[in-house]
N, C-alpha and C positions, 0 to 999 in steps of 0.2 A: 474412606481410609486414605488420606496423605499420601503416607509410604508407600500406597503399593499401585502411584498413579505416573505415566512418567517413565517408563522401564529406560534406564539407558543401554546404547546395545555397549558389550566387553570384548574381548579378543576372546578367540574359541577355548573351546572347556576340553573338546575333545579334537586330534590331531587327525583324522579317521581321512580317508579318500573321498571323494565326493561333498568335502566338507570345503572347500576352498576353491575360490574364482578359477576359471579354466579361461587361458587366454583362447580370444577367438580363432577358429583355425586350428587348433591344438590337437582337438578331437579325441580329447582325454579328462579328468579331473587331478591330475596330479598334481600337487601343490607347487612343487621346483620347476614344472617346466611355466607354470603358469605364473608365479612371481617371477622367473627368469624370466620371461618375454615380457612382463610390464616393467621391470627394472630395462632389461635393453633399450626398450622406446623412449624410457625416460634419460640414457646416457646418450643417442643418437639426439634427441631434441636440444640435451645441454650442447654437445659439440655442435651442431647447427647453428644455435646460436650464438657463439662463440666464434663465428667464423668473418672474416671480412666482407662488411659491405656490397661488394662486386661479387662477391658468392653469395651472398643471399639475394642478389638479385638472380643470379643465374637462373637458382632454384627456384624461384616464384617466377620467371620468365615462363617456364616449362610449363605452367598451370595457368598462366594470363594469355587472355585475347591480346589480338596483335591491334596497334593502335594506330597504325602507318594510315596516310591516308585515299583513297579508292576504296573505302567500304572492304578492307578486308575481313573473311570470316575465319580466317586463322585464330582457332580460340587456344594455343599453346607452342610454345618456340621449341621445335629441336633440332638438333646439332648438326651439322651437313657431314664431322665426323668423329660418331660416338665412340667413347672408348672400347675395346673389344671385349671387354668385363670390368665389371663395376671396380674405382679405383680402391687400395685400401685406404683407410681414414688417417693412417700412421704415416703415409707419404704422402710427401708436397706435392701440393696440386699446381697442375698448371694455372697462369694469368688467364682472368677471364675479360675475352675481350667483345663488348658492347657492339661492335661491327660484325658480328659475325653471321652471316646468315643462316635462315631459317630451311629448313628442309621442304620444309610444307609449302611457306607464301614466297620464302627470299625476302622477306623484310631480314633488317640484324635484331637482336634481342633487346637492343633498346628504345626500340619500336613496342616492343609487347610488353615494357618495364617503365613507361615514360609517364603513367600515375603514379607509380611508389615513390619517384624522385622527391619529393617534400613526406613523403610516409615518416612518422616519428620511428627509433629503433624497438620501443617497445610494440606498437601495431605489428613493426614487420615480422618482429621475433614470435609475434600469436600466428600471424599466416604462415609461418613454416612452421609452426606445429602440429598447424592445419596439413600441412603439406604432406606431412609425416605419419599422417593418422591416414589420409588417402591413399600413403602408397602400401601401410600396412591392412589396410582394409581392403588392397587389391589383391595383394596377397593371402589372403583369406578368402576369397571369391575364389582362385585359383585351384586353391588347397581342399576346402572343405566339399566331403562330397553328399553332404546331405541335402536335397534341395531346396527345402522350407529354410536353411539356417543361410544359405548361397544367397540366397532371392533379399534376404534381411539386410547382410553383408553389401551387396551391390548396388540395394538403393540407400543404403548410408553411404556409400563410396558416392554414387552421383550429387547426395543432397551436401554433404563436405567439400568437393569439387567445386560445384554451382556455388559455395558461399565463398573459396576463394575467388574465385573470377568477379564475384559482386563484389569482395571484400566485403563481407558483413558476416555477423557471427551466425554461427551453423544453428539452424533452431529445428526441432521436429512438431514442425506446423502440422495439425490436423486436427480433425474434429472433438476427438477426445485428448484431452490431455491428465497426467496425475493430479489427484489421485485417480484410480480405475473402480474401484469398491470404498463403499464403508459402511460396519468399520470397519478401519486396515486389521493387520493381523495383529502388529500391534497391539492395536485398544482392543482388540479381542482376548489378547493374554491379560493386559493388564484387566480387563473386565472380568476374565476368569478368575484371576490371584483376590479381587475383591468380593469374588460371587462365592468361591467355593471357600478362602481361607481369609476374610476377613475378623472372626471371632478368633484366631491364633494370636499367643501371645506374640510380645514382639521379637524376639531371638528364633522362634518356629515361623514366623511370617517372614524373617530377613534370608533362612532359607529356601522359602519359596521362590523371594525372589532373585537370589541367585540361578536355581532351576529356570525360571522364566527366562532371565537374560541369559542364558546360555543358547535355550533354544530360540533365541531370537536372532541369534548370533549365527545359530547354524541355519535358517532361513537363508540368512543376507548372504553366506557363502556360499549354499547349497546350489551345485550344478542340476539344472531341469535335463530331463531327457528330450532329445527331440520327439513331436508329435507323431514323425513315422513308427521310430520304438516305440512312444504309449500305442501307439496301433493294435502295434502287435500282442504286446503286452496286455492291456484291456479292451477287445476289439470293440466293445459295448459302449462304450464311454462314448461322451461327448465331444465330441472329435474337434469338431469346429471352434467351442468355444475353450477348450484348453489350444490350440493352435495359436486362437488370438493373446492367449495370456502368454503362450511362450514367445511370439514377434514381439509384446509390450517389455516385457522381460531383458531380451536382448536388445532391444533400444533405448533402454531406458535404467538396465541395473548391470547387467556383462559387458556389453561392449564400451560405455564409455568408462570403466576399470582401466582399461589401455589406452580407449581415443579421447583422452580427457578433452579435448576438443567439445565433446556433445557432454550435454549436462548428465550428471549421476543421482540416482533414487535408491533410496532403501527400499529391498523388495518386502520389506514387511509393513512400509509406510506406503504402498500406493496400490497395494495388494488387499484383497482381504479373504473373505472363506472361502469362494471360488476356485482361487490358487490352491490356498492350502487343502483342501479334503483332494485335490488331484496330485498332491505330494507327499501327505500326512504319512500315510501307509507304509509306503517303501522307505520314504525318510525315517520314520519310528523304527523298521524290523532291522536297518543299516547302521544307526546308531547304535543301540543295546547288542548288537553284535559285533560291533566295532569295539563299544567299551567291556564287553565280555573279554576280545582277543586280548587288550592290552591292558588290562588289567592290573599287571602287573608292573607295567612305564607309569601310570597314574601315580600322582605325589600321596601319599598318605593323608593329609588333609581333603583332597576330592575324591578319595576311592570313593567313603562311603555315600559322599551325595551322588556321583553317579553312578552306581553300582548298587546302590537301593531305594533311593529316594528318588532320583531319574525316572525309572522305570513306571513308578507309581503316579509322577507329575503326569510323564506321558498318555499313561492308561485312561487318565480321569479327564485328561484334555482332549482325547480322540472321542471321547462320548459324546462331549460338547463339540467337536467341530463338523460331526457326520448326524448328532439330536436335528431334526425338526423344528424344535422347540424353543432350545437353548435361546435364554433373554440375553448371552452375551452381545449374540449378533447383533442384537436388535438397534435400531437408533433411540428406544426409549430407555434404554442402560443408560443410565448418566451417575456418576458416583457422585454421590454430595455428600455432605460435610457428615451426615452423619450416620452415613451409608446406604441410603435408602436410594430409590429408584425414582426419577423424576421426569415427568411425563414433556418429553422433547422429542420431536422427527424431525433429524434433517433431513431434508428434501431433495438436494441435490447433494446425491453421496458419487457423480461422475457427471460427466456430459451426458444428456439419454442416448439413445440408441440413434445410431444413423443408418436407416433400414432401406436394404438393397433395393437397386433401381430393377425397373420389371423386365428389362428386356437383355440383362447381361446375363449371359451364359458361360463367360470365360474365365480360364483357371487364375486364380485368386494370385497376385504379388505378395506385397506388404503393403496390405489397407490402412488408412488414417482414422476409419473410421473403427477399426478391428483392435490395431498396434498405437494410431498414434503417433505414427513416422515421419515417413517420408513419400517421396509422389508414387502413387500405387499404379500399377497399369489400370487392373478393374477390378471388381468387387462380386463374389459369388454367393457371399452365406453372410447373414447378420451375426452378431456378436446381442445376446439379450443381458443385460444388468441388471444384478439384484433391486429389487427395491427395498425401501428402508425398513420393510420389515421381514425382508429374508424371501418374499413371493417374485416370481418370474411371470413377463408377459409373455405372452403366448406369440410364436411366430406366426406371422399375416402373410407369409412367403411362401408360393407354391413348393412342396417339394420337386426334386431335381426328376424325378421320373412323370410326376405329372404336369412339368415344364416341356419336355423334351414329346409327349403327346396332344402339347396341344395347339391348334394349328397358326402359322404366323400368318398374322393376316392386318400386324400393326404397321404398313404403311410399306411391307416386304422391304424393309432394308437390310441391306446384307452385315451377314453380323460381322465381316471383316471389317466392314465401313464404321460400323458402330464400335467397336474394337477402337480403329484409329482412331474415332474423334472424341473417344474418351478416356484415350493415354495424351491426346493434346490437351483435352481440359483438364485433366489429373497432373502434368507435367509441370510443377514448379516452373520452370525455364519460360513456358510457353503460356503461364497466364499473366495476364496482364495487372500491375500493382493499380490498386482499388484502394482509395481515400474513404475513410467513413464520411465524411463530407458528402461521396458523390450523391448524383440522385438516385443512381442504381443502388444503392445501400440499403438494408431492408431496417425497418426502424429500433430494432433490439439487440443488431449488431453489434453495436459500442456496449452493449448492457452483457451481450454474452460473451464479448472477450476479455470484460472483467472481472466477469465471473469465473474464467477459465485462468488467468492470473491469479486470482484470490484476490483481488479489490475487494469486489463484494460477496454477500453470501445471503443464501435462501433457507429459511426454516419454518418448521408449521411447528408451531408453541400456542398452548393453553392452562390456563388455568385449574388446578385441583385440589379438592375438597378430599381427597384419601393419602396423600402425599404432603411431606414436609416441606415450604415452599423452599424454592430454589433462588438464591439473589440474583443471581442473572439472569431467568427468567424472567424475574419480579420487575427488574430493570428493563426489559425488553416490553414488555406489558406497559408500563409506566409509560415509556417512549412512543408506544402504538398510541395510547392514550393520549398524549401532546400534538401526535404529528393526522393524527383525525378530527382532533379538535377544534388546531389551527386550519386546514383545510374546506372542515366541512363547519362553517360559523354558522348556520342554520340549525345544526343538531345539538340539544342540550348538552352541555359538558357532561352532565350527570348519565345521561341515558349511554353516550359512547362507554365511560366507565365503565356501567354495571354489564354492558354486552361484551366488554371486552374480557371483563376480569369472569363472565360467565362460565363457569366447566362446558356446559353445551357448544359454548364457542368455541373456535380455532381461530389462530389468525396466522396466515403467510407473511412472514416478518422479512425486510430488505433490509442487511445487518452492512451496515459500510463503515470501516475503519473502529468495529464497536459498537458503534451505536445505532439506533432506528432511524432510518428515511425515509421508510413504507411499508405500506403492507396492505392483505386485503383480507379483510373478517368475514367468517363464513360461519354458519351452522349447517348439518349434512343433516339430511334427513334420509339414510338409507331403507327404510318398509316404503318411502315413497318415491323413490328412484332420483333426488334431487338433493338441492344445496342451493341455501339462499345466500347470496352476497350480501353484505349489511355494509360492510363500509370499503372504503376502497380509496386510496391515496397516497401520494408521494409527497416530500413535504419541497416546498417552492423552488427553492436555491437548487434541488436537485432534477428539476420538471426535465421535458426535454432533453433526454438520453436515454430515449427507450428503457426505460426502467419498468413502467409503468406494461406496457407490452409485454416482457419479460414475466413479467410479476404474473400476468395473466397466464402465461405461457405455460408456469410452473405449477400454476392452481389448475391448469385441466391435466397437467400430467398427472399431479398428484389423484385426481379423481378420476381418473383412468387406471392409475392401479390397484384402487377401494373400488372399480366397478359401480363408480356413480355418473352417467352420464349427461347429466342434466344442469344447467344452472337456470337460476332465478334470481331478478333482481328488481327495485323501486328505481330507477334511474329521475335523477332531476332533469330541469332543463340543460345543467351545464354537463353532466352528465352522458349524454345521448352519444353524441359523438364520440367519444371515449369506448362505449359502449359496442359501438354500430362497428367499430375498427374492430373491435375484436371478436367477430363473428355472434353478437349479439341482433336481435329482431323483435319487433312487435309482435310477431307468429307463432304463439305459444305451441311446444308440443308436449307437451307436457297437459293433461287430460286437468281440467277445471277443479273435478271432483278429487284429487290427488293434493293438490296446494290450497286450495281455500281453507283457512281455521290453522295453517302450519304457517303459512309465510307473513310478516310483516308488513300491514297495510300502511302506505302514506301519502298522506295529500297532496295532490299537486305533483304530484311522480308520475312517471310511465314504467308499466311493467314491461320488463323486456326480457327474453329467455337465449338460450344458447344450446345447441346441441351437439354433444362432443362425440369426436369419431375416433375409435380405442386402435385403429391401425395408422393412425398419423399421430409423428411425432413432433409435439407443435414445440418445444424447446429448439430444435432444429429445423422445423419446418420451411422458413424462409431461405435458409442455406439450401436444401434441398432443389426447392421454386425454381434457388438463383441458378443451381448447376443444371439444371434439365432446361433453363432459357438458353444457356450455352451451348448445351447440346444441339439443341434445335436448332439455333443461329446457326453452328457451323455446318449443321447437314444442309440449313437452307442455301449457306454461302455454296458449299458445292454443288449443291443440284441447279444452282445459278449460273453457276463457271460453268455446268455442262450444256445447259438450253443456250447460254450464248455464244457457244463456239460457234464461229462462220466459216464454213468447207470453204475453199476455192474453188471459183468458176470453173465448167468442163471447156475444157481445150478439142476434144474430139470432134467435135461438127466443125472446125476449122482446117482441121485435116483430112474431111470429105466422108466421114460416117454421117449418115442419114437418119439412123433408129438403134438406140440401144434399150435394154431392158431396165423397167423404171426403179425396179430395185437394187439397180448400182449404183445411183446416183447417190453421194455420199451423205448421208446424215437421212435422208427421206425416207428407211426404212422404219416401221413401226415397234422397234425393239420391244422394248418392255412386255409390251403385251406378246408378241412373240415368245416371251422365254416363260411368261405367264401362264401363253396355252401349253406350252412345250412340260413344263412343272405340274401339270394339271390345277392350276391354282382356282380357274373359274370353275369352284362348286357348284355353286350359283348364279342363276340369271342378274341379280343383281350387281354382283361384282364385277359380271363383265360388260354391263349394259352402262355403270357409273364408269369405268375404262375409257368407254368409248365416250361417253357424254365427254368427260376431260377432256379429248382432244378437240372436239366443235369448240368448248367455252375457250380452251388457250388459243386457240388460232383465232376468233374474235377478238379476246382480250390484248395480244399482241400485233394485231395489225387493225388498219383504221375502214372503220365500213365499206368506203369505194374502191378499198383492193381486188385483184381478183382472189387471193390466199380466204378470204374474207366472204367473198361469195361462194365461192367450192365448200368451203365449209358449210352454210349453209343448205348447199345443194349435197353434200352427201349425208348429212344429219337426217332430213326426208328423205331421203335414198337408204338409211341406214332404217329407217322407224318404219318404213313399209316394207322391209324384209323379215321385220321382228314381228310385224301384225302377221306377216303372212306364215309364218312357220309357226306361230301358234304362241308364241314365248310372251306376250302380251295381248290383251284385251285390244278387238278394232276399233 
């Protein structure tokens, strides 16, 4: 149905409280205070800009590094003497003068203003908007006393900050970005206005979708409660993953209302059932009792749509948004032309999952991998995403009680330590800018932050023999068809065809700009626990952009969440390699009697098999690899700085002491181990018998044979292993 594809959103239908953007900080839902504080910021930014030259440098002097030269780290100029309250905007300011020094370094301010000098007036006029959005978002840190909504506010305040001092525009970098679901809520209304009232004439379908776009309308306005109220309020609930929808929410659909600075999303465009069944409820009983009170303010043209037909849209859309069932959700809803259902999964309905590291135990920020923000300190609980047929993976993350018993024995580092060096690696400021070029780049990098753009896009499409065909399908088929043809010139034209356009077949389509540049055909064979690859290709001009890696990435997610863990495939000679990269082998595990008579024999091919593992997330996998090399780098960098510190020599035997006790001498005591046995850590004879070996093998390894450091070592390693014979702790 046409008509009922498309919803556009309206201005609200009903004026009700909780219906309209709540500026942040507010800590209310009232319409006037909340259009009043986004009209103020917007008459503060015009007069800003509006002002002369030498005033807008001042203003950006205050947020810029000082540029004087001696390495200063003065990252902001202020005033040696500030006004004693903020001036009014109605009287003349004083002359701003360039000489004037800094409070912090003593440079003058045009020292920390001496890149903007060739700045065009339009660039400068966006950084003090920037400017504007930081200092109301400090103010909102100040003000607000909810923690979870504080912690959102603050690292938008630092990630805004950090993009003026770069001068570049403010982006919320992170693992996930929108959409977060699909479908959004959106394409779930409109899939509902299709599913339940497309047989309505046309004047009874134009008021559906009015109903529709109303309540689409009250989404995008609709203030969330915070996740400590749902607490309280549903203590059963999902706690974690509605937490993360409300940080995505406020980064990404409330806050930038005021800090137009950060890009704005429709929360019904990057949302989808998730959100809503954790709003549906309270939103539906506050509405129809909102249009109950006012009843009587309603224009006589909408009494009767919402005051009788409202109620009824509602009732019949909450079946569907709390059903199990319901095909709206589904990815295989596709409206066509002549209404029927056409068999399409998109595949990547979000980023996958980016699943908690094993050893963090600390309270949760604004995760990237949760929200989608900005630089998170650390990361406590995963965030799991529907898949595109409405099922959830199951958490591979110890809960937090069977964390906390079970014993640390991964290498005892202190979780402060760990703490620190994972708000270093987490810390925009503090990573270092990475070229997809480098050779540290993992090879599907470029592939998945096009993906994350909307460059390109991933979908499993097949052909059917029970359904009307779909042109765009039909078209995407066609194009698999050319671009495995050209590729694999060995395989009959004819034979790719018929497997392509087979119902039994799927194929993972790489849809760029429109059109096909790859994809990998598959047959599943689920009673036998596999899936055979049959074709597999990217077409030339696009080689070489980890596409191909990608491609692969998304065909074991997908069969990860059908519970297929097995692939099979004929690999050629050119083949192999291709193959061998992506965690393929000669070493079938997959049992003889299971694939023989199912899988497709070819000559001159090697069988090669893959075995997927359902708690790693390979769409992200290499991201993960890269942060945990960093990890380790910086613990190694420290535990480096500490083995190399050199004490100073003892001065004491020069001022005629004779004998002191050898556990003074600084650095020579055996700490570690000390605080080891002091913790009871040595359960076991192994752990402290590997202890002590460490120390023989480092004193070897950093001094040269004909030391004496070098030989002691030796002599107490037999001095140590005939103590352990003798007390019985090892075989003589």
């Amino acid at each position: 149905m046409a008509d009922s594809a498309g919803i556009q959103q309206g201005s609200p239908a009903i004026g009700a409280a909780g219906l309209v953007p709540a500026a942040p900080g507010a800590g209310g839902t009232e319409g006037s205070g909340a259009a009043g504080g986004s009209a103020r910021i917007a008459v503060k930014k015009a007069q800003l800009r509006s002002s002369p030259r030498p005033k807008k440098l001042e203003k950006l002097g205050v947020y810029s590094s000082c540029k004087a030269e001696g390495a200063c780290k003065c990252n902001g100029w202020k005033s040696q003497n500030p006004p004693p309250t903020p001036p009014r905007t109605d009287q003349q300011s004083s002359a701003v003068n360039l000489q004037e020094p800094c409070r912090s370094c003593s440079h003058t301010l045009g020292d920390h203003v001496t890149h903007l000098e060739n700045v065009s007036e339009e660039e400068m006029n966006r950084l003090l908007g920037i400017v504007l959005d930081v200092e109301y978002l400090y103010t909102c840190v100040h003000k607000e006393e909810d923690a979870d909504t504080k912690q959102v506010y603050f690292s938008l305040f630092k990630l805004l900050r950090k993009s003026i001092l770069q001068m570049g525009k403010p982006m919320l970098e992170a693992q996930e970005s929108p959409p977060f679901e699909k479908p959004s809520i959106e394409q779930g209304v409109n899939n509902f206005v299709q599913y339940k009232f497309s047989h309505l004439p046309s004047k009874e379908r134009q008021t559906i979708m009015e109903l529709a776009k109303m309540f689409l309308n009250q989404i995008n306005y609709w203030q969330l409660e915070t996740p400590s109220q749902r607490r309280q309020r549903v203590p059963n609930d999902d706690a974690a993953g509605y937490k993360a929808n409300y940080t995505r929410w406020l980064c990404y659909c409330n806050v930038p209302q005021f800090c137009d600075s950060l890009p704005r999303y429709e929360t019904t465009q990057i949302f989808g059932r998730t959100l809503l069944r954790s709003v549906f409820t309270v939103m539906r009983k506050q509405l129809l009792e909102q249009a109950r009170q006012e009843k009587d303010k309603l224009p006589p043209e909408k009494r009767t749509l919402i005051l009788t037909h409202f109620p009824k849209f509602l009732s019949m859309l909450e079946e569907e948004v709390y059903s199990h069932s319901s095909p709206i959700w589904s990815q295989d809803f596709l409206a066509g032309a002549a209404g029927g259902q056409i068999p399409i999964h998109t595949v990547i309905s979000a980023p996958p999952v980016a699943r908690q590291l094993y050893y963090s135990t600390s309270p949760v920020s604004v995760d990237p991998s949760t929200c989608g923000s900005v630089s998170p300190a650390r990361k406590t609980a995963s965030v799991l995403e529907p898949n595109p047929v409405g099922e959830k993976r199951k958490p591979s993350e110890p809960l937090p009680h069977e964390e906390n018993k079970r014993p640390r024995v991964v290498g005892d580092i202190p979780m402060d330590l760990i703490s620190e060096v994972m708000a270093t690696i987490t810390d925009p400021a503090a990573i270092p800018e990475t070229s997809l070029l480098s050779a540290h780049s993992a090879r599907d990098e470029a592939a998945r932050l096009e993906e994350r753009r909307g460059v390109i896009e991933f979908h499993v499409i097949g052909n059917s023999l029970n359904q009307k065909p779909n042109k765009r399908i039909l078209m995407w088929l066609v194009g698999l068809q050319n671009v495995f043809s050209h590729q694999l010139p060995r395989m009959p034209k004819e034979y790719i065809t018929r497997l392509v356009f087979d119902p039994k077949h799927k194929t993972l389509s790489l849809i760029k700009d429109g059109r096909v540049i790859g994809g990998i055909c598959f047959r599943m064979f689920p009673s036998q626990g596999f899936t055979e690859i049959v074709f597999c290709a990217v077409t030339s001009n696009e080689q070489v952009k980890g596409y191909g890696t990608h491609l692969m990435n998304h065909l074991k997610e997908y069969h990860i969440k059908h519970e297929i863990l097995n692939f099979l495939t004929y690999a050629d000679e050119y083949a192999i390699g291709y193959f061998k990269k992506q965690g393929f082998s000669k070493d079938i595990k997959v049992p003889k009697a299971k694939y023989v008579g199912y899988i497709k024999d070819y000559e001159g091919a090697t069988l090669m098999g893959c075995e997927l593992n359902p708690s790693i997330p390979y769409t992200e996998f290499s991201v993960i690899i890269k942060k945990q090399k960093e990890i380790i780098k910086k613990l190694i960098e420290r535990k480096q700085a500490q083995i190399r510190k050199v004490y100073p020599g003892l001065s004491c035997f020069k001022e005629g002491v004779r004998q002191i006790p050898i556990e003074s001498i600084p650095g020579i005591h055996l700490k570690t181990m000390s605080e080891r046995l002091k913790s009871r850590y040595y359960t076991t004879r192994k752990l402290f018998m590997a202890d002590m070996q460490r120390i023989f093998t480092n004193c070897r390894e950093y001094n040269p044979p004909e030391s004496e450091y070098y030989k002691c070592a030796n002599l107490l390693e037999k001095f140590f292993y005939t103590k352990i014979k003798e007390t019985g702790l090892i075989e003589k």
